[in-house]
N, C-alpha and C positions, 0 to 999 in steps of 0.2 A: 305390371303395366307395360304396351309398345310399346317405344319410345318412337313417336314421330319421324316421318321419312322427311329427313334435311339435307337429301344430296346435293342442292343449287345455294345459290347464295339468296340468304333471307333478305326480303324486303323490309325496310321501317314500315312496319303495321300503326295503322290509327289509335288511339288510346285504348278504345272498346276492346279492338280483336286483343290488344296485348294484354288488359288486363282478363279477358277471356282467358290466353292463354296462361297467365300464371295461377290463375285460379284452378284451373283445371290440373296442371300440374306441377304444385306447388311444391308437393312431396319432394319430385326430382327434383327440384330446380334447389330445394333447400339441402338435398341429399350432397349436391351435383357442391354447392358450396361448403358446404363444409370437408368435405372431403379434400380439398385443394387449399384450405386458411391454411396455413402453419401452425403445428400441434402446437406451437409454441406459448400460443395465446390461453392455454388451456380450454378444459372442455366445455366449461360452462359461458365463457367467452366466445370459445367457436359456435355453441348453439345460437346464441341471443345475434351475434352479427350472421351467420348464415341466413338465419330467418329475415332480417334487417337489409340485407344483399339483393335478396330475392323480391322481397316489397319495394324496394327499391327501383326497379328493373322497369318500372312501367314509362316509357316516356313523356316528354313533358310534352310536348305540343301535339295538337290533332292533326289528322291530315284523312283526307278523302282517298280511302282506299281502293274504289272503282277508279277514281282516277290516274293513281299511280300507276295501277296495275296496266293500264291503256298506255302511259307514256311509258313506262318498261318495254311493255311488251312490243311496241311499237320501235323502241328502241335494241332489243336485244332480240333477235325473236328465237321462240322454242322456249325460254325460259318460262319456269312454269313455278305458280305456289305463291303469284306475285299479293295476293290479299287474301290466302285462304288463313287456318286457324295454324296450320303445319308451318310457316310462314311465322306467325308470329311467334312459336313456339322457339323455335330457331333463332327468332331475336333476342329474346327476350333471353333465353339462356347465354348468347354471346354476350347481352349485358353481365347477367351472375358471373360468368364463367371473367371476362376483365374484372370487373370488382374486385373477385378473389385473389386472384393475381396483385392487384397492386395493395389490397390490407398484406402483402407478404413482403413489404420492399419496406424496407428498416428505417422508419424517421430520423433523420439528419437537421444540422441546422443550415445547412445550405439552400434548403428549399422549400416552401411551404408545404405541410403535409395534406394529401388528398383524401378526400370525404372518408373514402373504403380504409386508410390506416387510422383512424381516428377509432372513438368505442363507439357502439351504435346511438345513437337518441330513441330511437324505438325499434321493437319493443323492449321495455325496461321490464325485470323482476327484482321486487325488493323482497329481502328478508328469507331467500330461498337460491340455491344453487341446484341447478338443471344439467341435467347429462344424460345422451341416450344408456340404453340399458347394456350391460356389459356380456359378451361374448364369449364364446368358446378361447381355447389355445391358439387357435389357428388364426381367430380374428384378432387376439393379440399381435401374435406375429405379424400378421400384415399393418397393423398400426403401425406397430415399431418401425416394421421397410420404410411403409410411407414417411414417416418422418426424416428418415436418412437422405429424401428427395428432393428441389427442391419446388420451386410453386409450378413451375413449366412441367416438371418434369412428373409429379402429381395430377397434373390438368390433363395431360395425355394420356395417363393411365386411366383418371375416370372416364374421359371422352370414348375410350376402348372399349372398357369391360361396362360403366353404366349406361353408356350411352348409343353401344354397340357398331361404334363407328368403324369403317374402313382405315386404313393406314394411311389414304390418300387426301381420304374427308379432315381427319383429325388432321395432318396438318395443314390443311384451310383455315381449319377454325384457330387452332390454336395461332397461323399467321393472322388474321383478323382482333385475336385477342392481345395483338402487340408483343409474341412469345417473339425476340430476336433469331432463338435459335429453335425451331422447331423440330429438325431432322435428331437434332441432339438431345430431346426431352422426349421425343417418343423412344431414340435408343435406349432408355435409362429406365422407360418404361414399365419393364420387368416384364413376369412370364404368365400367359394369356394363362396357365393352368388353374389360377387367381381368381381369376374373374368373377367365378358366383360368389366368393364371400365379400363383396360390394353392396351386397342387396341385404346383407345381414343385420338386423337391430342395431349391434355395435354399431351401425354409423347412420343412423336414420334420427335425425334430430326432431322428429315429428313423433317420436314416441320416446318420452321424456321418462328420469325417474326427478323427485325432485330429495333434497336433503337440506335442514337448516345451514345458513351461514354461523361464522364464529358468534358464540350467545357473547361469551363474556365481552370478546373485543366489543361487539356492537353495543352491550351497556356501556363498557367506557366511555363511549366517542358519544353515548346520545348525553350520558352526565359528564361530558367535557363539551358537549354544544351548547348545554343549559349554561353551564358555569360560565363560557365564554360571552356566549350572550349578556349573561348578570355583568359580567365585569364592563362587557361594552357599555351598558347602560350607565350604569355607574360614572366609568368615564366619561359618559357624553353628561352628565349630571355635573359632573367638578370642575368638566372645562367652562360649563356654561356657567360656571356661579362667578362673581364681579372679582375683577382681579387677575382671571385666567387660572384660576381652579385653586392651585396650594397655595398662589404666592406669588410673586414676582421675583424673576429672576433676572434682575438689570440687565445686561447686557447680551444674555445667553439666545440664540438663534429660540424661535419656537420646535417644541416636542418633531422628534420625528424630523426636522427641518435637513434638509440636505447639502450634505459639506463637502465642497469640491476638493480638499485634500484626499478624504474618503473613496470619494467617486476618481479620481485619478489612479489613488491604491489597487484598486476592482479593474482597470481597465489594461487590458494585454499591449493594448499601444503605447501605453506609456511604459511600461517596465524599458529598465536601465539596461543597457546592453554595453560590453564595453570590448571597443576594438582587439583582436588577437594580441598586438602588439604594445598595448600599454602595460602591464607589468614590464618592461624590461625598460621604461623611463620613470615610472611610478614610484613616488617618497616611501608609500607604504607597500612592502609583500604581504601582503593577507588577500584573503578574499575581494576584497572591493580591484582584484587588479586579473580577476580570473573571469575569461570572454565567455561569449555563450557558446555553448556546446553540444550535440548533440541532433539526430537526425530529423525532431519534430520543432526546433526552434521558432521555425514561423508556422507552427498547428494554433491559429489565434481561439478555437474551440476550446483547445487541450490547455491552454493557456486562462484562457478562461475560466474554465471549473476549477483550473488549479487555485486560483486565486480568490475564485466563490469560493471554496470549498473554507482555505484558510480564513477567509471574513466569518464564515457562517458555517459549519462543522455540523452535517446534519446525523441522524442516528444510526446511520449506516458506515459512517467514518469511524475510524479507530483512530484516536488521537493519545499521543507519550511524547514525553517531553523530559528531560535531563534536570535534575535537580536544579531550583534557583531561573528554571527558563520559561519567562511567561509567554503563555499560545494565544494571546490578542491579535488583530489585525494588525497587518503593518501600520505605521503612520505613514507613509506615503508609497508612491509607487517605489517597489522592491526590484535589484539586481537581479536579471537570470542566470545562473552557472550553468543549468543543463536543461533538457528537455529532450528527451528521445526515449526508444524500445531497450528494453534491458529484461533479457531472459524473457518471462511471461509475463512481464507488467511495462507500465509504462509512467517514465518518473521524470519530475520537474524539482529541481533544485533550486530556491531563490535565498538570496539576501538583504538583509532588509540593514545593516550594520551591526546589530545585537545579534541578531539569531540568524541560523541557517534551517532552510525551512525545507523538506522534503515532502511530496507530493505525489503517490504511488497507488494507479487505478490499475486493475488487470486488463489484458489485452483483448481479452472477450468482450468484455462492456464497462461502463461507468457506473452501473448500481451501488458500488461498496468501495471504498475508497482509502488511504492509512494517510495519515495526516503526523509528521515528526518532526520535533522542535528541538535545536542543540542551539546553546548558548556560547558565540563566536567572539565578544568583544573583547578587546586587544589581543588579537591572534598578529601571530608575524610568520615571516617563514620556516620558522622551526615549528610553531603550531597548527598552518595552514599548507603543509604539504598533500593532504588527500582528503579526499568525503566518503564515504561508506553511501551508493548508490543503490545496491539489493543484498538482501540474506536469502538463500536457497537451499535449502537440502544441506546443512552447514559449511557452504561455501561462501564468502562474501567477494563482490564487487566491489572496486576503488575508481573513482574518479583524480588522478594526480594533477596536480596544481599544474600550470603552463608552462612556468621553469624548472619542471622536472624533468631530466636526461636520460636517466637510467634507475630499473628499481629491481631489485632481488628478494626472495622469501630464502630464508634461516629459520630455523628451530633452536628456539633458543634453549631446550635442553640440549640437543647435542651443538654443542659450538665449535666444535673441531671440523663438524662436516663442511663441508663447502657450500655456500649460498646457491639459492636455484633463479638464473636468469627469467625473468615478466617481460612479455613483450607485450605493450602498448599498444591500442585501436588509434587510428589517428584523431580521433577526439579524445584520447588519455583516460582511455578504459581500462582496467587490468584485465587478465581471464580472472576464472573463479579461484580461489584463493581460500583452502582450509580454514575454517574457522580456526580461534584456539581453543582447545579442550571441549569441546564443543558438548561432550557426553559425561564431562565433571571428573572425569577418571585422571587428567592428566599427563597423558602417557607424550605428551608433546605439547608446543607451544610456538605456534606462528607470528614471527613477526616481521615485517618490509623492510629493509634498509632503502633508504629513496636520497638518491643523488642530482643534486639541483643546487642551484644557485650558493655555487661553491662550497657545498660539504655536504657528507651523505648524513643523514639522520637516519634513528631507527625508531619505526612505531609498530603501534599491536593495538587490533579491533580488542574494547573493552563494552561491549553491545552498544555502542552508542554511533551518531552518526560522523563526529571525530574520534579519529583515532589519536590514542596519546602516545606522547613524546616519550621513549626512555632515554634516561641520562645517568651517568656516574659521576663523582665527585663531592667533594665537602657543597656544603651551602653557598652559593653565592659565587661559586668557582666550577659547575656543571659543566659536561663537556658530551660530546657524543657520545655513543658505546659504540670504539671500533677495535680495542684492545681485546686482544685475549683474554687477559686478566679479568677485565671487565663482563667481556660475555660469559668466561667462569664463572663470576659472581650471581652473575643474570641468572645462568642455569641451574644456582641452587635457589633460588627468589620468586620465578616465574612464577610457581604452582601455586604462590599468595596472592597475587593480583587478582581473582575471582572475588575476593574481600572488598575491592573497589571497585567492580564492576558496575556500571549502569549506576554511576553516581554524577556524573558530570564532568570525570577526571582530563586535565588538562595535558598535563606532565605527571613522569613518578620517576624519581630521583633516586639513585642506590647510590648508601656510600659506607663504605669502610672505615667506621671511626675507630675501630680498636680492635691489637692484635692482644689473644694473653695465651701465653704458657699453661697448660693447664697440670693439676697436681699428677701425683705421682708419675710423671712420665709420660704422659698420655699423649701427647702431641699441644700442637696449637689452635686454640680454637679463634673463629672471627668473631666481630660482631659488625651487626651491620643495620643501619639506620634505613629505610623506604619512607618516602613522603610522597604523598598523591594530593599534586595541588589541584583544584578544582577550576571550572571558568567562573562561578561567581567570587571565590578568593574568602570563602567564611568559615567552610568546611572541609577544611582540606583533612586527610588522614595520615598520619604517621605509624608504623611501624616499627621495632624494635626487633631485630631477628637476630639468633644466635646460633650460627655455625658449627658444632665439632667436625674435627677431621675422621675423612671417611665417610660422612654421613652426605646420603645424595640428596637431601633437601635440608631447607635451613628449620629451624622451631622459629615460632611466634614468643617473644618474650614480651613484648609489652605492644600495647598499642591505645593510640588516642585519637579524637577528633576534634578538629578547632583549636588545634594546640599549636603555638609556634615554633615547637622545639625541633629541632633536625631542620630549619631552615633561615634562611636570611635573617629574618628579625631577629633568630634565638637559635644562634647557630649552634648548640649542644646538648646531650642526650644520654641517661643516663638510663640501665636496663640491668638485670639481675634474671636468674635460673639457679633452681633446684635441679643439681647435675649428679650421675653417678659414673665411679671409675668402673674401671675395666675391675677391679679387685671388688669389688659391689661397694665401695665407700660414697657415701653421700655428702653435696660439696654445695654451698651456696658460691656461687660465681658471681661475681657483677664486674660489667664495666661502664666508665662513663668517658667521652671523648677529651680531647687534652685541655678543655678549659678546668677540670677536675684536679685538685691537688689532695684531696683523700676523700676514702669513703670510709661509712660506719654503717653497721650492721647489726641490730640487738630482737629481742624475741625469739619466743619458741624455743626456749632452751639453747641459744646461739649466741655469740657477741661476737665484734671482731671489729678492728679497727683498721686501715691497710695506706700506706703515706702513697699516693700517686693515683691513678686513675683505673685500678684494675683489684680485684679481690678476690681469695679462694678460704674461705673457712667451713671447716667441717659442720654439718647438719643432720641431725635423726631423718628420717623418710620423712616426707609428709611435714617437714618443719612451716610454720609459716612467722618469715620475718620482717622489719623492717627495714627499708634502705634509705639513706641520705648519703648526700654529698658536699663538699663543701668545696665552692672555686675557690682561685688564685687571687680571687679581688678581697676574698674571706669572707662571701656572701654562700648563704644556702643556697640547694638545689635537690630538687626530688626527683623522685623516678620518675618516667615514661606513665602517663595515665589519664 
């Protein structure tokens, strides 16, 4: 087909000539749009709205085209084409050719979206997916370019190669089609060498293949529209029966009735924002004293979803939550801690006083979304030192509390090395930050010392969005890990904390309840008690670890859950190993901390009675015995279990 000579500017043709002209060439004109949609919409989307573009195109009121053409021409003269068919030909396409253009401009909520980004209303196919007929190599390949381009920049390549335009013409038209940058969308253009595979099937939406849609999905949804239906009915049956359907509920709002608590929680404007400078007058260091932070704080959109998202968690959200942490709405409007860009996503931190609530869409779009719940109540400044903001490529992000000054990463296996200096964003970002053990192998172990409101703490990501506190000391007398001693101990301990991982862990406490001799000469072995209390305080875990010298990791000797023992309530602990000497002699060891004034040991061919808190009796391999203990008050006490 010629394509119509449009070197003038087209006149508004009367209804008749225009829809003449799209009838006659409706091929291009449906050719002409789709080619310029954005692939993005896919293909059977770009056919149904190119077709819809182009029906579209007819104007709405009539107008006397002898007549125009008279006040034109009398107005411009030499212009020519002013009511012929080439004329409306020319319109009608500058209508297709805007259209397309703005179905390519991304719906926002800022502004209402226009007819062309919307889906078509007509024509509709149900029950079938439509797409021109596929192509050689080559028409792939020019698919692909074209995609790389953007709608401007597409419209001046078709205007070129379909439409056979001059350099001069096309940018008229494409300035008449509202292209800002014209000169810059035909450079991008590409290479006229192109041009005849335009005309190729691959992009002729007027020769169609057609293929069913999903079978199964579509049975679900027509027997989830029946079902929904029955239930609707149903329902409207029980509310209308005397009473108000099940019952009377005294005082209770009616079904569905809407609760301004609710409706505050959902609303971006009300979230709690708390000035920079209140933590450093504030009763409590926790969370509720940390300001908002972060580059998107007044994004009231972004703010938005984050808070739809948390009320109502749709099937695209991934939603984890920390043992004992319920993922409800808030009950009222929630504290913001952050909102801003972080690597490839973009994340909102809120608090609600129980939980801390994270909120993490990618930076490309909002389709799919992660939704994480960590349980915060009674956090203080040893607890509420940092947030865990992204994991990437096993690096994680730290958000540090407000009265933090200074923060360094150590490896707590080697504790002789020197800590490594984190330099802070002025919103209290860390850089990325090794995971620990990230690949299970253990060969290191990352953890922060964070110096803030007078004393440094050390903490280590345990997958969760708080990080937990390490501490040394008996029960009830914990203190920081800043001693050597201490971080020695840490770095035979470290490579057991993967046992508490991703359990809700608060704190985990190391301590040293007992040193013993060990037989023939051997040296002295530790023992050492790990507690990982939790933030609901139900499940907390304890461990039982047992030391010999030389050995660069400690053994698991005993361990329990929900036990009080190794802490406050029940400050002592009592633990046993099947050990062998350097001479191959086999040894049942136990120690238990100094509330122990003897222990007894029988079974398996073994006995042994020992006055004090420490035991070494001979054992065959493989023995299995019993341990007790008896305190100083002359009350029992059993092992670790």
């Amino acid at each position: 087909m010629t394509a119509p000579d449009t070197a003038t500017r087209p006149l508004p043709p009367d209804v008749e000539q225009a829809e003449a002209a799209i009838v006659e060439h409706y091929p291009r004109l449906v050719r002409l749009a789709y080619l310029v949609l954005p692939p993005a919409l896919g293909r059977n989307r770009r056919v149904l709205t190119a077709h819809s573009l182009a029906q579209r195109a007819l104007p709405r009121g009539r107008r006397d085209g002898t007549a125009a053409q008279a006040a034109v021409q009398g107005g411009v003269p030499g212009q020519r084409g002013g009511a012929g068919p080439e004329s409306g030909y020319a319109y009608v396409r500058l209508r297709v050719l805007r259209s397309a253009l703005e179905a390519g401009i991304p719906v926002t909520f800022r502004a209402l979206p226009r007819r062309a980004q919307l889906p078509p209303l007509l024509p509709q196919v149900w029950g079938l997916r439509l797409f021109p007929r596929s192509g050689g190599a080559e028409e792939l390949a020019l698919d692909q370019w074209l995609a790389t381009l953007d709608g401007p920049g597409r419209a001046a390549c078709v205007l070129r190669a379909l439409e056979r335009l001059p350099e001069p013409e096309v940018l008229r038209v494409l300035t008449e089609a509202g292209v800002a940058n014209p000169a810059a969308a035909v450079a991008e253009s590409g290479d006229p060498s192109t041009d005849e595979l335009f005309s190729s099937p691959e992009f002729d939406p007027c020769v169609l293949q057609a293929r069913p849609t999903d079978l199964l999905r579509r049975r679900r949804l027509v027997r989830a529209g029946i079902a929904a239906g029955v239930a609707l009915a149903v329902c409207g049956v029980l509310l209308a029966l005397p009473g108000g359907g099940w019952g009377a509920d005294g005082a209770a709002a009616p079904l569905y009735a809407r609760n301004a608590a609710a409706e505050q929680a959902l609303d971006p404007g009300q979230l709690v924002r708390v000035a920079p400078t209140v933590w450093g007058t504030s009763s409590r260091t926790d969370y509720s004293g940390w300001p908002a932070r972060g580059d998107r704080v007044d994004d009231a959109a972004l703010l938005r979803r984050a808070l739809a998202v948390w009320a109502r968690p749709g099937r695209s959200v991934v939603v984890s939550a920390t043992p004992g942490t319920p993922s409800g709405p808030p009950m009222g409007p929630p504290q913001l801690l952050f909102a801003g860009t972080v690597d490839q996503a973009v994340v909102v931190l809120l608090y609600d006083g129980l939980r801390v609530a994270r909120y993490a869409e990618p930076r490309s779009g909002t389709e799919i979304a992660a939704l994480d719940f960590a349980r915060t109540d009674g956090a203080s400044a040893d607890t509420a030192a940092a947030l865990v903001l992204s994991r990437v490529d096993g690096n994680v992000r730290y958000l540090a509390a407000p009265w933090v000054t200074g923060m360094t990463r150590r490896d707590l296996l080697k504790p002789a090395d020197a800590p490594t200096g984190l330099e802070l964003t002025s919103q209290g970002v860390t850089p990325p930050v090794p995971s620990p053990a990230p690949d299970g192998t253990c060969t290191s172990w990352n953890a922060l010392a964070v110096t803030g409101d007078g004393a440094t703490r050390l903490i280590t990501d345990l997958g969760e969005l708080t990080p937990a506190r390490l501490t040394s000391g008996a029960p009830g007398a914990e203190r920081n890990v800043t001693e050597g001693a201490e971080l020695g101990d840490w770095s035979r301990i470290a490579c057991l904390l993967p046992s508490v991982r991703s359990h809700g862990v608060r704190t985990v406490n190391a301590w040293t309840y007992a040193k013993q001799p060990l037989p023939e000469g051997d040296g002295t072995a530790t023992w050492l008690c790990t507690r990982a209390e939790t933030w609901q305080g139900t499940a907390d875990r304890v461990q039982a670890q047992f030391l010999a010298p030389g050995a660069p990791l400690a053994a698991q000797a005993a361990k329990a859950e929900g036990s009080p023992a190794c802490g406050p309530r029940e400050p002592r602990v009592l633990a046993g190993v099947l050990w062998k000497s350097k001479a191959g002699q086999w040894y049942v060891l136990a120690a238990g901390s100094a509330q122990f004034a003897s222990l007894t040991v029988g079974g398996g061919r073994v006995s042994g009675v020992a006055v004090g808190n420490r035991l070494a009796v001979k054992a065959p391999a493989g023995a299995q015995v019993e341990l007790t203990g008896k305190l100083t008050d002359g009350s029992k006490a059993g092992v670790l279990r």
